[in-house]
VMD Tcl script that builds the backbone (N, CA, C; Angstrom):
set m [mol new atoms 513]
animate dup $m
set s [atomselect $m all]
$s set {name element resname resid chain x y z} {
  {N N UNK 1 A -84.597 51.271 17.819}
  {CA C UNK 1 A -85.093 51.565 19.148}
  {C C UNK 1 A -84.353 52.758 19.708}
  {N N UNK 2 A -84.816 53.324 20.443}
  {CA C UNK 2 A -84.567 54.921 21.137}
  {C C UNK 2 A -83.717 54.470 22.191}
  {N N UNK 3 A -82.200 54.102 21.789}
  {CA C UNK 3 A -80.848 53.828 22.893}
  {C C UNK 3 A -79.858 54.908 22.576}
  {N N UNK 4 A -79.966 55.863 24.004}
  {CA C UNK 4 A -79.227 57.294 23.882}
  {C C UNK 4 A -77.990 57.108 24.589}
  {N N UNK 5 A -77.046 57.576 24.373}
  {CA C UNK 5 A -75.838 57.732 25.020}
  {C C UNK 5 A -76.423 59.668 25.639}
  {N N UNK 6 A -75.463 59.584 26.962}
  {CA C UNK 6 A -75.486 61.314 27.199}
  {C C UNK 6 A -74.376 61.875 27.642}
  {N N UNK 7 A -73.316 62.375 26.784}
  {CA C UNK 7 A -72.703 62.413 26.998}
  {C C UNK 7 A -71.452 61.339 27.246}
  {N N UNK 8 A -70.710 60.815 28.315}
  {CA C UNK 8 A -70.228 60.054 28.428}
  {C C UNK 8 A -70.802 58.873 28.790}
  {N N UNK 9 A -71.977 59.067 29.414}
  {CA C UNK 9 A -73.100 57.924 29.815}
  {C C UNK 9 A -73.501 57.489 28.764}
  {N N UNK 10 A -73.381 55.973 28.741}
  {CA C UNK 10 A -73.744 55.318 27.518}
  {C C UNK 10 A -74.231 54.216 28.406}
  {N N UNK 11 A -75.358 53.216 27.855}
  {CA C UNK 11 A -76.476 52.348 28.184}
  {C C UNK 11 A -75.346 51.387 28.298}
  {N N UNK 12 A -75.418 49.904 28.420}
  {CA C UNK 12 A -74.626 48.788 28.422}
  {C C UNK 12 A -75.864 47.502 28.721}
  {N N UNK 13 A -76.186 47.245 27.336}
  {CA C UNK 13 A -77.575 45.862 27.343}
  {C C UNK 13 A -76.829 44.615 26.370}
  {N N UNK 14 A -77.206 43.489 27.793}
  {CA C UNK 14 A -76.621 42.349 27.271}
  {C C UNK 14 A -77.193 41.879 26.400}
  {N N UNK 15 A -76.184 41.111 25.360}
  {CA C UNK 15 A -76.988 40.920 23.881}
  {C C UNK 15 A -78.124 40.089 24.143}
  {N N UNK 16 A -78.446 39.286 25.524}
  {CA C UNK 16 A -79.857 38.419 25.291}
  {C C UNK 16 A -81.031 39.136 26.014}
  {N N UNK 17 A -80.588 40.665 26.271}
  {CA C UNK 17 A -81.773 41.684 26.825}
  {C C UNK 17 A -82.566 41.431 25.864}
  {N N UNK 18 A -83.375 41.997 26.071}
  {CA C UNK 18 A -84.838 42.374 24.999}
  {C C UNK 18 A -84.910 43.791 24.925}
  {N N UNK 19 A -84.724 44.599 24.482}
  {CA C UNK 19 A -85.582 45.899 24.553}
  {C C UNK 19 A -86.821 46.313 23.076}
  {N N UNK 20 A -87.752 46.732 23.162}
  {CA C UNK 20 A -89.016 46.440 22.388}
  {C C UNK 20 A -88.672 47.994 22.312}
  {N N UNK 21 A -88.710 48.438 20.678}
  {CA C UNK 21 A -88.051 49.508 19.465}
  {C C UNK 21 A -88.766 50.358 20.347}
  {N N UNK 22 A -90.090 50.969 21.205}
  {CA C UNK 22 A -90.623 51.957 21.656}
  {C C UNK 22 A -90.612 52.357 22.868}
  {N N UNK 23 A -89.266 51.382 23.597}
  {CA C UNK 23 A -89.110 51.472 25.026}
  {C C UNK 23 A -88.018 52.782 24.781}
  {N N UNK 24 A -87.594 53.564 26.003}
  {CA C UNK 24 A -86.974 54.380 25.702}
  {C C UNK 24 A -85.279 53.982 26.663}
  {N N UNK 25 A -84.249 54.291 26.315}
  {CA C UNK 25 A -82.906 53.785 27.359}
  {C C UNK 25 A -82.044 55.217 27.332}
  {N N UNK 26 A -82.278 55.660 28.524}
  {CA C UNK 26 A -80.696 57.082 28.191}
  {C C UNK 26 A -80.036 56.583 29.086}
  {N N UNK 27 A -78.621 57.296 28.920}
  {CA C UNK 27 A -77.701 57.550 29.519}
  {C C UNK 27 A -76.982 55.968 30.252}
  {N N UNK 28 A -76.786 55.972 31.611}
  {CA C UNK 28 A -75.891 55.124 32.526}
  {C C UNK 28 A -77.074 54.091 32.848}
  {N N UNK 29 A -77.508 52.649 32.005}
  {CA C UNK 29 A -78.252 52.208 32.065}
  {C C UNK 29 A -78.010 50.611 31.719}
  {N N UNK 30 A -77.900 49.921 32.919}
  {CA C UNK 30 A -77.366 48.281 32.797}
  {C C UNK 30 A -78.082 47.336 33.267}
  {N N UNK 31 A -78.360 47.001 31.844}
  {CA C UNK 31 A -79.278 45.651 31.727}
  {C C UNK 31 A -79.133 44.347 30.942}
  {N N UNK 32 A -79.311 43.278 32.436}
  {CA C UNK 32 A -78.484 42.098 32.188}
  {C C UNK 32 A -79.287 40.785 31.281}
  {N N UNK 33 A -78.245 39.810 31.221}
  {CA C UNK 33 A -79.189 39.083 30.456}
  {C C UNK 33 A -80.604 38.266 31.007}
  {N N UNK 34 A -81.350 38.328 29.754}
  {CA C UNK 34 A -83.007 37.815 29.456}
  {C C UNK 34 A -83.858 38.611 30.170}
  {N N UNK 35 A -83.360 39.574 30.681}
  {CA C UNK 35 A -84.418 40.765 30.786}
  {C C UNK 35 A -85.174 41.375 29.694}
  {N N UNK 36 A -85.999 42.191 30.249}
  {CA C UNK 36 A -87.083 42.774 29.262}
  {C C UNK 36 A -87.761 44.268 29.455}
  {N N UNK 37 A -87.451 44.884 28.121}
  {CA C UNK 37 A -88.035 45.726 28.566}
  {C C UNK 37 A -89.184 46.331 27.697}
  {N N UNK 38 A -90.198 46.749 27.965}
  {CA C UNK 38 A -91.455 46.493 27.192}
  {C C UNK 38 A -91.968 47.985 26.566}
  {N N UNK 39 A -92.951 47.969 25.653}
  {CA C UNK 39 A -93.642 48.901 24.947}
  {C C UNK 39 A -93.454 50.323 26.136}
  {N N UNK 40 A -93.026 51.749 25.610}
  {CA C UNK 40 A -93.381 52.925 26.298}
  {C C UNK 40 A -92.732 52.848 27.917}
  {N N UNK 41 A -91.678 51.856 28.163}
  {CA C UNK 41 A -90.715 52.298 28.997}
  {C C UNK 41 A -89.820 53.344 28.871}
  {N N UNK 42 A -89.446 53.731 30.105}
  {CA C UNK 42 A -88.133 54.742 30.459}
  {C C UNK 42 A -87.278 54.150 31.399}
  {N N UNK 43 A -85.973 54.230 30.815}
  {CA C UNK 43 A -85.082 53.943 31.643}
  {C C UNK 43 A -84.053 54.777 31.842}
  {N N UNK 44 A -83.925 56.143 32.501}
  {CA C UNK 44 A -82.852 57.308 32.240}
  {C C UNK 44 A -82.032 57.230 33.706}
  {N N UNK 45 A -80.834 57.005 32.533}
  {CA C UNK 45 A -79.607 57.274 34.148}
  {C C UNK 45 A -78.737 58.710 33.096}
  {N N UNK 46 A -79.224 59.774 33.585}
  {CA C UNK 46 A -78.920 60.956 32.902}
  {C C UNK 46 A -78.360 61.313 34.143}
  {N N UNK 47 A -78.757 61.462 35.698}
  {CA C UNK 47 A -77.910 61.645 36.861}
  {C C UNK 47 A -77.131 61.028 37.276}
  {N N UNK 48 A -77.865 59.438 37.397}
  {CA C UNK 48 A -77.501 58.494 38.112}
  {C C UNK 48 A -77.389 57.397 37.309}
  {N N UNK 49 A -76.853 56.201 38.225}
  {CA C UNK 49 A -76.867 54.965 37.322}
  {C C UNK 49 A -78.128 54.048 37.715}
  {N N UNK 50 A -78.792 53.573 36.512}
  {CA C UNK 50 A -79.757 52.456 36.993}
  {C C UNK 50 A -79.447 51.078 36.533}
  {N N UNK 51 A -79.323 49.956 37.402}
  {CA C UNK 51 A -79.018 48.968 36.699}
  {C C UNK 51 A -80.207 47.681 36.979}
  {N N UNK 52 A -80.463 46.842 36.074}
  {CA C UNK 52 A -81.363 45.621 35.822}
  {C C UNK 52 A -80.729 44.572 35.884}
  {N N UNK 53 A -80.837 43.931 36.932}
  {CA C UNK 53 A -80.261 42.127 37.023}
  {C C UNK 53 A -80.771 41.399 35.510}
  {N N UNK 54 A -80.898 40.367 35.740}
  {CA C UNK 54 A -80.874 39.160 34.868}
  {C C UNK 54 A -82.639 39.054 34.848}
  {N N UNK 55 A -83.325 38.041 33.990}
  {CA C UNK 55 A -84.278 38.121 33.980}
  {C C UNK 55 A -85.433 38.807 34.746}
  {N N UNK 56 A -85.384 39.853 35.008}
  {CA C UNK 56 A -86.464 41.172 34.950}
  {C C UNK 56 A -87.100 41.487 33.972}
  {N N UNK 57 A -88.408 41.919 34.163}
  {CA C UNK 57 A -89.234 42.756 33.414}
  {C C UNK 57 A -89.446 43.911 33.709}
  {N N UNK 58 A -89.092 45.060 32.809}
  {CA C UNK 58 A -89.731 46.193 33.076}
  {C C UNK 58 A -90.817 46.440 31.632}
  {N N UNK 59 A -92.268 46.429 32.786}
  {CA C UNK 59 A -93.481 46.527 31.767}
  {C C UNK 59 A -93.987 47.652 31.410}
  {N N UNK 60 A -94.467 47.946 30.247}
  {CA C UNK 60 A -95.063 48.902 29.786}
  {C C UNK 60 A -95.746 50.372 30.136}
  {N N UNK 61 A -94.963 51.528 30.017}
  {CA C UNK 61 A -94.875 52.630 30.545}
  {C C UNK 61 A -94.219 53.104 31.914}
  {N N UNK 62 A -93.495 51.796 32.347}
  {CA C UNK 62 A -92.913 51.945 34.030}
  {C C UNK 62 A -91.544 53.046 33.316}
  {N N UNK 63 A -91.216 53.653 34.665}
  {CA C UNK 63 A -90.641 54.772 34.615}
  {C C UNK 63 A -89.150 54.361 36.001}
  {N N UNK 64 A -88.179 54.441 35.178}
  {CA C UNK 64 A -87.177 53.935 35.833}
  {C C UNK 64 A -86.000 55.261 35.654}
  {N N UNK 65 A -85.443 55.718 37.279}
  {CA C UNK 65 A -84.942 56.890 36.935}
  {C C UNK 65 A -83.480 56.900 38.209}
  {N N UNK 66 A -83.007 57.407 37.927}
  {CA C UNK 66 A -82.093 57.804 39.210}
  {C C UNK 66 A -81.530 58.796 39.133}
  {N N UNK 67 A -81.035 59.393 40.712}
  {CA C UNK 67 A -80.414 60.964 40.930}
  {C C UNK 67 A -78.852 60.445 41.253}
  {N N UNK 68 A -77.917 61.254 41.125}
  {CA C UNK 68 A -76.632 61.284 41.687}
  {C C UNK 68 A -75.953 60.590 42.666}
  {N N UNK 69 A -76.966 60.949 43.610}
  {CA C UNK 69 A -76.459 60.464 44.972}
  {C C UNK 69 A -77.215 59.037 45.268}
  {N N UNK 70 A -78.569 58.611 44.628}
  {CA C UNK 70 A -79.047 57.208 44.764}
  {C C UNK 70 A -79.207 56.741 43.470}
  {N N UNK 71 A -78.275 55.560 43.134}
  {CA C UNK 71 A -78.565 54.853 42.072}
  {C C UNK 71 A -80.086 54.014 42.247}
  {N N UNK 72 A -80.580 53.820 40.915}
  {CA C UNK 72 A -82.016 52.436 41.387}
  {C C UNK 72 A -81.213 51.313 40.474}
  {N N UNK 73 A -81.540 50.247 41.733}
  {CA C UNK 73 A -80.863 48.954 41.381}
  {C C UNK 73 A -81.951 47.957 41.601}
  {N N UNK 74 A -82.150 47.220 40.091}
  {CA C UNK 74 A -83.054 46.023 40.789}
  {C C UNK 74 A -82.221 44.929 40.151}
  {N N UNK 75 A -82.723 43.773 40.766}
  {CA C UNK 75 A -82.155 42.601 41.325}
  {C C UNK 75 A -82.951 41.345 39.958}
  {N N UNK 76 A -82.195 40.427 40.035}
  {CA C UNK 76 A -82.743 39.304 39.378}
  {C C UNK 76 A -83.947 39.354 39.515}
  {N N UNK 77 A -84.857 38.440 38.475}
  {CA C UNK 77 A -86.199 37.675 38.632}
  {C C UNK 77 A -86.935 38.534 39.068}
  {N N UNK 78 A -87.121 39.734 38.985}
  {CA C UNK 78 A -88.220 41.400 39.306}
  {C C UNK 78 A -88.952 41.361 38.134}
  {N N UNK 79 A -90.621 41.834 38.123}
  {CA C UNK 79 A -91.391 41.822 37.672}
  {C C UNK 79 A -92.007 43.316 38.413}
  {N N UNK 80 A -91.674 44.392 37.480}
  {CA C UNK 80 A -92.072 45.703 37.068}
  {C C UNK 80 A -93.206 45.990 36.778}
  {N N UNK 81 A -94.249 46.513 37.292}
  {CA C UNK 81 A -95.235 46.163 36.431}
  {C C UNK 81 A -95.844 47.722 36.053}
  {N N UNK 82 A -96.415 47.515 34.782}
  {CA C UNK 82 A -97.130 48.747 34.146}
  {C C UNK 82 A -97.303 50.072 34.716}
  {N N UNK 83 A -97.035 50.959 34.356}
  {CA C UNK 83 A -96.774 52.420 34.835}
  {C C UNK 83 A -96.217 52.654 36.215}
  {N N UNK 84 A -95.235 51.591 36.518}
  {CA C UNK 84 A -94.472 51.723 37.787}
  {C C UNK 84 A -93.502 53.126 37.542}
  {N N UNK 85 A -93.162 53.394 39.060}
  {CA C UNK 85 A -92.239 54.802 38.841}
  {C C UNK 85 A -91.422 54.161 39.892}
  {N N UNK 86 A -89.891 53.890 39.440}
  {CA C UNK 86 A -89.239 53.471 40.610}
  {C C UNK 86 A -87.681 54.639 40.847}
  {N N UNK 87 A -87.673 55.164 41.390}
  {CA C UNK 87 A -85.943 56.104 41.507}
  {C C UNK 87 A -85.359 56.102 43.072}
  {N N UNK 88 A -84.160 56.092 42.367}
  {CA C UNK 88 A -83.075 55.613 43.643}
  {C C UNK 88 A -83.071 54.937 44.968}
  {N N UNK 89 A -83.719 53.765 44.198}
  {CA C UNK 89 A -84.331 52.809 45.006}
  {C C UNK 89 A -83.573 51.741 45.009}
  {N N UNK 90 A -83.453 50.554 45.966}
  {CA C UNK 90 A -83.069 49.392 45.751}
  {C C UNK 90 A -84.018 48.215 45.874}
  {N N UNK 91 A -84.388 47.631 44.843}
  {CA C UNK 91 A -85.310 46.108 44.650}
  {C C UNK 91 A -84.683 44.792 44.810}
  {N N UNK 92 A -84.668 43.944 45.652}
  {CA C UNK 92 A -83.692 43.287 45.530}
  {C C UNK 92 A -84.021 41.809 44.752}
  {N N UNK 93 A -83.742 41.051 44.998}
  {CA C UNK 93 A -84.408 39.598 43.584}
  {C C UNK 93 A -85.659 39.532 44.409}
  {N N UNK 94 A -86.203 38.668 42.735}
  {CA C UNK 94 A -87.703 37.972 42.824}
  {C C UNK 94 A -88.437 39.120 43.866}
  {N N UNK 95 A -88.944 40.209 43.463}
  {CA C UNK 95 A -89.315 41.478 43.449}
  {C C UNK 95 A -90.915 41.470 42.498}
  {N N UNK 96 A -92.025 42.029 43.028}
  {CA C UNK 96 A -93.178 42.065 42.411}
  {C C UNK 96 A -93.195 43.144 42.629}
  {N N UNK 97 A -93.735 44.320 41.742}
  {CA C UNK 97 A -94.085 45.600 41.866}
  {C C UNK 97 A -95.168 45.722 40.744}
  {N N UNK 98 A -96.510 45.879 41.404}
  {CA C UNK 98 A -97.413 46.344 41.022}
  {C C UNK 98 A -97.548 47.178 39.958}
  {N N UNK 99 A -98.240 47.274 39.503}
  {CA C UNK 99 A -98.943 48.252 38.245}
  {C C UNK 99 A -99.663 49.363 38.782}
  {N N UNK 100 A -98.702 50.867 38.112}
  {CA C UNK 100 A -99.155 52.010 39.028}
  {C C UNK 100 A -98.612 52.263 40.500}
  {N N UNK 101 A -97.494 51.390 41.333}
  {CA C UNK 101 A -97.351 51.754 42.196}
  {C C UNK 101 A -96.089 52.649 41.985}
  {N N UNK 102 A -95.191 53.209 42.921}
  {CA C UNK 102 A -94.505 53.910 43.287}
  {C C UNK 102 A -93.264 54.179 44.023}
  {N N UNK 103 A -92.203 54.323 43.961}
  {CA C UNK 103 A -90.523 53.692 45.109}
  {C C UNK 103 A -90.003 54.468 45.042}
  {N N UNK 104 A -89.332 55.501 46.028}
  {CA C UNK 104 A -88.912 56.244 45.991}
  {C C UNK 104 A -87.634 56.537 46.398}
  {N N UNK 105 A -86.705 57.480 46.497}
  {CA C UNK 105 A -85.769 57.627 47.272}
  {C C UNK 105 A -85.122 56.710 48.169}
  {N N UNK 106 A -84.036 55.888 48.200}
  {CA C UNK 106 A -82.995 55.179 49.391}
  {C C UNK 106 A -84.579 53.992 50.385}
  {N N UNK 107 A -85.817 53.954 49.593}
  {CA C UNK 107 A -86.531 52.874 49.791}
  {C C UNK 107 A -85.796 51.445 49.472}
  {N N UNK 108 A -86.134 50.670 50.494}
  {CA C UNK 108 A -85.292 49.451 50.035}
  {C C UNK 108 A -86.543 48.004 50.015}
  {N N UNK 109 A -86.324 47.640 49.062}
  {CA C UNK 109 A -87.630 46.217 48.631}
  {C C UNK 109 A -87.116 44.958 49.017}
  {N N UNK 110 A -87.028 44.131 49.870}
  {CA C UNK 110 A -85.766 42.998 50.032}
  {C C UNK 110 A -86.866 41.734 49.033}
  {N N UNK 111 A -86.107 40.776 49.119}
  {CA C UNK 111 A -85.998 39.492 48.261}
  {C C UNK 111 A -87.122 38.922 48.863}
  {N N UNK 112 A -88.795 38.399 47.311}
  {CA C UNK 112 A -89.510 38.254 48.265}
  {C C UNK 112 A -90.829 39.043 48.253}
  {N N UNK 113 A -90.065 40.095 48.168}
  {CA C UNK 113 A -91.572 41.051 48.643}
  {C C UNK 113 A -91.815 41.427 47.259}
  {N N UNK 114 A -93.766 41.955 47.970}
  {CA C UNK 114 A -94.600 42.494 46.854}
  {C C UNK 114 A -94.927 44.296 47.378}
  {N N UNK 115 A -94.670 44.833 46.263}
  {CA C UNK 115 A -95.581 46.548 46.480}
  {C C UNK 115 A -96.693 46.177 45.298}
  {N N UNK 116 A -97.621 46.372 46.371}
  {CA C UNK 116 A -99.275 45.892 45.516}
  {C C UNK 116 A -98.927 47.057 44.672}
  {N N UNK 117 A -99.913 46.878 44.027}
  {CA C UNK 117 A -100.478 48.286 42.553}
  {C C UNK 117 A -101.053 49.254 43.321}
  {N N UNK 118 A -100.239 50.264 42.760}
  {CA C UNK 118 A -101.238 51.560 43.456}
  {C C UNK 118 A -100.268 51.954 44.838}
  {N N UNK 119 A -99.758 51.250 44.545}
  {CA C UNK 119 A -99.090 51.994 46.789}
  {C C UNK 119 A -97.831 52.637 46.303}
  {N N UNK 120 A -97.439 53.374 47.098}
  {CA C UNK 120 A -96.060 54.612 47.134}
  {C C UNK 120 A -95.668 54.103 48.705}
  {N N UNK 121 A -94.170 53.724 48.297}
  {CA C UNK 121 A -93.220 53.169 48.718}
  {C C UNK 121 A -92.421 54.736 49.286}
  {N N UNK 122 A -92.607 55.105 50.548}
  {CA C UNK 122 A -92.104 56.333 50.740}
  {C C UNK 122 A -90.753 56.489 51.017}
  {N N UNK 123 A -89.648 57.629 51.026}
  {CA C UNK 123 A -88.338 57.565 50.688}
  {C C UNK 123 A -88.264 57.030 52.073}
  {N N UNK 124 A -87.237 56.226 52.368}
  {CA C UNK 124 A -85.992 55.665 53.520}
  {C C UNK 124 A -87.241 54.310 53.809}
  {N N UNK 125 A -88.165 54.157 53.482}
  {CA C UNK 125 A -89.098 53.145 53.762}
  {C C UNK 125 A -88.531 51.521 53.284}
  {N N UNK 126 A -88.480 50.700 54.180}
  {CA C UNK 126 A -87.828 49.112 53.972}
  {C C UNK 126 A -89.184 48.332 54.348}
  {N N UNK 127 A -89.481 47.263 52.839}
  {CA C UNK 127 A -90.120 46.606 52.853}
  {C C UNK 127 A -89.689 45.094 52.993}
  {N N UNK 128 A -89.787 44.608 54.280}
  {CA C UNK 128 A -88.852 43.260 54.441}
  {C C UNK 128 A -89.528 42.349 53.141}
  {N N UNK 129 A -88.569 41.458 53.383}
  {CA C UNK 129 A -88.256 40.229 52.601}
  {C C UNK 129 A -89.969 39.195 52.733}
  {N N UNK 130 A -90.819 39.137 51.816}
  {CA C UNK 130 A -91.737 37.972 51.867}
  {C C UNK 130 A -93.202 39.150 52.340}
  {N N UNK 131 A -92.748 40.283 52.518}
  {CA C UNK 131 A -94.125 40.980 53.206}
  {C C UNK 131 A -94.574 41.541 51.904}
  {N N UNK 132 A -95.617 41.723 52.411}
  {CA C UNK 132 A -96.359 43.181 50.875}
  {C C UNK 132 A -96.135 44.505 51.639}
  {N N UNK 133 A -96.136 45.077 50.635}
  {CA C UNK 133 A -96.196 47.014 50.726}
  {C C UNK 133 A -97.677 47.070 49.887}
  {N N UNK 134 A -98.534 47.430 51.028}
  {CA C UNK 134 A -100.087 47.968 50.375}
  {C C UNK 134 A -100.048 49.563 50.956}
  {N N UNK 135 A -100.709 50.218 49.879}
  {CA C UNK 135 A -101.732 51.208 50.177}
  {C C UNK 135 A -100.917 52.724 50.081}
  {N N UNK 136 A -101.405 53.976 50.535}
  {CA C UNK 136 A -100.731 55.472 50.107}
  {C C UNK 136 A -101.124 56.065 51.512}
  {N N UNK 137 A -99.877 56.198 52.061}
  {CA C UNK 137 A -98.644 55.418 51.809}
  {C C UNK 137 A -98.709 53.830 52.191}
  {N N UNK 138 A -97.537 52.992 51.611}
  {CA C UNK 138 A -97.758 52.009 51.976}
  {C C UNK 138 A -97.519 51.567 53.716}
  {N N UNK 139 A -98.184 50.392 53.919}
  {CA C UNK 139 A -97.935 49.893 55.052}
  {C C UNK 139 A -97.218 48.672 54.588}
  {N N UNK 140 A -96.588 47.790 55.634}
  {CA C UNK 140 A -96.131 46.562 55.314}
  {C C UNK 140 A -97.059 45.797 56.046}
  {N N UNK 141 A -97.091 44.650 55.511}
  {CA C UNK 141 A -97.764 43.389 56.249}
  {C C UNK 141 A -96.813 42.223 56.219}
  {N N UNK 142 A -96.288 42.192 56.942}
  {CA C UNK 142 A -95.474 41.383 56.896}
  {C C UNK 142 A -95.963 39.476 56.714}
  {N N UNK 143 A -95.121 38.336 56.241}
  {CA C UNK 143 A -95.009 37.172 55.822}
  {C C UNK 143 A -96.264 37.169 55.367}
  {N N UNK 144 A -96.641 38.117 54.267}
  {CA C UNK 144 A -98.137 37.662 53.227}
  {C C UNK 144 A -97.634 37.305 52.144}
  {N N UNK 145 A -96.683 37.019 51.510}
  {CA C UNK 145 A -96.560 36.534 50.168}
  {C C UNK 145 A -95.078 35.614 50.237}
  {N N UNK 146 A -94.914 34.861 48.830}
  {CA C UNK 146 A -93.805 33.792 48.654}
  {C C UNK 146 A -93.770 34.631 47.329}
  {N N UNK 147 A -92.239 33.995 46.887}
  {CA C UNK 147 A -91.338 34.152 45.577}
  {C C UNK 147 A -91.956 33.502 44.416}
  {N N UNK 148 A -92.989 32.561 44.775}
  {CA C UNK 148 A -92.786 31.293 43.696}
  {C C UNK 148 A -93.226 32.004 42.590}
  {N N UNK 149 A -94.594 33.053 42.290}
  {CA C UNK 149 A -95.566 33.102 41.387}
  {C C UNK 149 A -94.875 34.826 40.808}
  {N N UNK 150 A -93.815 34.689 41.853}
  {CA C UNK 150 A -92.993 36.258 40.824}
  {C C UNK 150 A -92.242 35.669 40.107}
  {N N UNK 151 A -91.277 34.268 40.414}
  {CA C UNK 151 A -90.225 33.907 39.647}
  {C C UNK 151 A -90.962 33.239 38.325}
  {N N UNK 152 A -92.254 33.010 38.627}
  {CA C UNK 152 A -92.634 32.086 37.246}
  {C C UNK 152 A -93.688 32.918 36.041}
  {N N UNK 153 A -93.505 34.566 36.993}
  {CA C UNK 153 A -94.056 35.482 36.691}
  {C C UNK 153 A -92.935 35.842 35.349}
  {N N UNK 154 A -91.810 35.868 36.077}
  {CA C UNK 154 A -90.577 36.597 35.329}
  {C C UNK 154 A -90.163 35.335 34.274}
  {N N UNK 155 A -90.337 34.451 34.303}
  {CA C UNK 155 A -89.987 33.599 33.736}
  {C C UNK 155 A -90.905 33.362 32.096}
  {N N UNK 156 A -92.299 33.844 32.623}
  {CA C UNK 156 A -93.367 33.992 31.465}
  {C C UNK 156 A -92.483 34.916 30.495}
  {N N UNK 157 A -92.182 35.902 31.258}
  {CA C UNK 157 A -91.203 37.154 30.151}
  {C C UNK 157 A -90.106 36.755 29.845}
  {N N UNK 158 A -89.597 36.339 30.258}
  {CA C UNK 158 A -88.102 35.983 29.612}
  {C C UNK 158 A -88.459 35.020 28.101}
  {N N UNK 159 A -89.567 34.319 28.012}
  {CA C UNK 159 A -90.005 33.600 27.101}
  {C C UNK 159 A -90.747 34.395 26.186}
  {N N UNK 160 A -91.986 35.277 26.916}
  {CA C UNK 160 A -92.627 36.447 26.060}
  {C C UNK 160 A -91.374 37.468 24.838}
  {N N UNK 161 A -90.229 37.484 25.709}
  {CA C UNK 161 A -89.209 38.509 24.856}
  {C C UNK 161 A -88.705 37.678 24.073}
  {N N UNK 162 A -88.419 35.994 24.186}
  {CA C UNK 162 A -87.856 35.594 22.483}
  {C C UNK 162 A -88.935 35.301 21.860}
  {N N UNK 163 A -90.089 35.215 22.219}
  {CA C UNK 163 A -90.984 35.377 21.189}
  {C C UNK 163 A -90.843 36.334 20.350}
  {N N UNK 164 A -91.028 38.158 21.208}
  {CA C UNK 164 A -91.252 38.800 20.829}
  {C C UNK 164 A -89.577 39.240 19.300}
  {N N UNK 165 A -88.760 38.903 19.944}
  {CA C UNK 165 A -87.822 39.276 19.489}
  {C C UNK 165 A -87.626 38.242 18.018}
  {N N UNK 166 A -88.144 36.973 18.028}
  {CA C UNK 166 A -88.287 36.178 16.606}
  {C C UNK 166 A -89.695 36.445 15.601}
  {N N UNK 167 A -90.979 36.950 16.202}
  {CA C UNK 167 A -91.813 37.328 15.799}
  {C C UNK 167 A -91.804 38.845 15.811}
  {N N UNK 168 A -91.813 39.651 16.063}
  {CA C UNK 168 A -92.183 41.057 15.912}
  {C C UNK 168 A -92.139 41.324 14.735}
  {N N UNK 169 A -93.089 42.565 14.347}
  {CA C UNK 169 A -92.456 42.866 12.949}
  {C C UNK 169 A -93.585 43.823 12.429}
  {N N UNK 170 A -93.094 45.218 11.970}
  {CA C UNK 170 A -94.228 46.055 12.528}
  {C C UNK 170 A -94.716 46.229 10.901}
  {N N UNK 171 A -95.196 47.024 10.786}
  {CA C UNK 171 A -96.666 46.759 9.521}
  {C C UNK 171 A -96.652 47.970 9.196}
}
mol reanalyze $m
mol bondsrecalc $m
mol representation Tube
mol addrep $m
C-alpha cells in the first residue's frame, strides 16, 4: 500500500487500522485503532498534521488534507463518506459526512452532527452538535438528526475492514 514518509513526517497507523493497498497516506498522518480507510483515499499531512480517532471511516476517494497553521482532526465513530474533501477542519465524534460534501478551513463539526452530501461547510463555519449542515453553502438546521445510525454506521466498517483485511486478495 502507498504509506509515504516526507521527509521527517512519517504516517503513525495503529496495527488494528485498516488501510486498503490503493488508499493513499503521506506524510504527518494518525490513525487510530479499527479505523478504515478505503479504496482511492488521500490522506496528506505534507503541511500539516491530520489525525483519525478510533473507529472512523474514511470512504472511497475522500480527500483528507491539512495546512500548517490548521491541522484536520476527526474524532471517534466518523463516517467519511465518498469523495469527501475535508482540510483543517475539526470533526468531532460520531460525525456523518456525506458523499461529495465539503469542510473547510478552522470549520468546526461538533458531536452528533450530519453535513448532508453535496454541501460545503464554509471556512470559520460551526455546525452544532445533533444539527445537519445542508446545501452550498451550507445552512444548519439545527436538532434534525441523532448519533445512533452514524455509530452503527461506523460500526458496519469497523467489521467491513476485518473482513476486508482476512479476505482480500487481488487476482
Amino acid at each position: 500500500m502507498p504509506i509515504y514518509a516526507l521527509g521527517d513526517r512519517e504516517p503513525t497507523i495503529h496495527p488494528d487500522a485498516y488501510v486498503h493497498p490503493d488508499a493513499v497516506v503521506i506524510g504527518d498522518v494518525r490513525i487510530g485503532a479499527e479505523s478504515s480507510i478505503w479504496p482511492t483515499a488521500v490522506l496528506r499531512g505534507d503541511y500539516g498534521t491530520v489525525i483519525i480517532g478510533e473507529r472512523t471511516s474514511i470512504q472511497d476517494g475522500a480527500v483528507i488534507h491539512a495546512v500548517d497553521q490548521y491541522p484536520t482532526v476527526i474524532g471517534d465513530d466518523c463516517v467519511i463518506g465518498h469523495l469527501a474533501h475535508l482540510e483543517g477542519c475539526v470533526i468531532h465524534d460520531r460525525v456523518l459526512i456525506g458523499s461529495g460534501s465539503i469542510v473547510l478551513h478552522e470549520a468546526v463539526v461538533n458531536s452528533g452532527a450530519t453535513v448532508g452530501a453535496g454541501a460545503v461547510v464554509r471556512n470559520r463555519m460551526e455546525v452544532p452538535g445533533n444539527a445537519m449542515a445542508l446545501g452550498v453553502p451550507a445552512q444548519n438546521k439545527l436538532d434534525a438528526c441523532s448519533d445512533v445510525a452514524t455509530v452503527a454506521s461506523a460500526q458496519l466498517y469497523v467489521a467491513n475492514a476485518r473482513r476486508y483485511r482476512a479476505e482480500l486478495r487481488k487476482l
